[in-house]
C-alpha positions in Angstrom: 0.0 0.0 0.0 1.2 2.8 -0.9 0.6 6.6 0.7 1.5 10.0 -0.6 3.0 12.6 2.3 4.0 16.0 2.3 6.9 17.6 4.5 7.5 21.2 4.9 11.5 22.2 4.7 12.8 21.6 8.6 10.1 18.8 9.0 11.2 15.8 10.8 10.2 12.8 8.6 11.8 10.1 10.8 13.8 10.1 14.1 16.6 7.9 15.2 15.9 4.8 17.4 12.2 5.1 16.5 11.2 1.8 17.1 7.6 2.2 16.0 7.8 3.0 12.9 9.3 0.6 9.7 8.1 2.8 6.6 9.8 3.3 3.4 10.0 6.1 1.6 10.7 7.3 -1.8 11.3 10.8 -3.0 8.7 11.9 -5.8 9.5 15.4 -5.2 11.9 17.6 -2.7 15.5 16.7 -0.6 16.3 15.6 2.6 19.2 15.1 4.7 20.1 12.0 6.9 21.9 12.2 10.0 23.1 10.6 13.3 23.1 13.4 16.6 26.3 12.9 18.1 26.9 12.8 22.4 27.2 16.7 22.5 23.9 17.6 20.4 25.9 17.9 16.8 24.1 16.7 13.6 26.5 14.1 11.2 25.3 14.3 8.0 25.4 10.7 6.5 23.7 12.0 3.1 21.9 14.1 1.2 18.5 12.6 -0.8 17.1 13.9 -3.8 14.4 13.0 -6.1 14.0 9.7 -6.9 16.2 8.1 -3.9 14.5 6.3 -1.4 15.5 6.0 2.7 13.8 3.8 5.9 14.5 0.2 4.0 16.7 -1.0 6.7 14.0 -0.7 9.6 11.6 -1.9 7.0 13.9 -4.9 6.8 15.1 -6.1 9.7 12.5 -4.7 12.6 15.2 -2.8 13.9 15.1 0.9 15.3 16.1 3.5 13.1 19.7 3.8 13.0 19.6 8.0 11.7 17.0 10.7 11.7 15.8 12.3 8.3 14.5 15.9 7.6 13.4 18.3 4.5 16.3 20.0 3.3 13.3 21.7 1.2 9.7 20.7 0.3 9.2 17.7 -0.1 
């Protein structure tokens, strides 16, 4: 099944550890980033997503809790 969301730019889409929720997504339109928050607060960037890339297969997957946190870079 499949559902179409919008995210405004700054909108958390996913947040590390989650445990609750194994979605998949796939970029029609828009960028996000993916990251990991380090001990003292700071964001890592692991990647930048544009259209037509796809992120949360690996909770989706294996059951596990998401292993990075992903926000709109823009609309998306």
């Amino acid at each position: 099944m499949a559902v179409i969301k919008s995210f405004k730019k700054s909108e958390s889409i996913i947040h590390e550890d989650d445990s609750q929720n194994h979605s998949f997504f796939i970029i029609a339109t828009g960028k996000v980033k993916v990251f990991i928050t380090g001990i003292e607060g700071r964001e890592a960037i692991l990647a930048i997503l544009n259209e037509g890339e796809f992120f949360g297969e690996m909770s989706l997957l294996d059951g596990e809790p998401r292993s990075a946190s992903v926000k709109a870079v823009e609309n998306s």
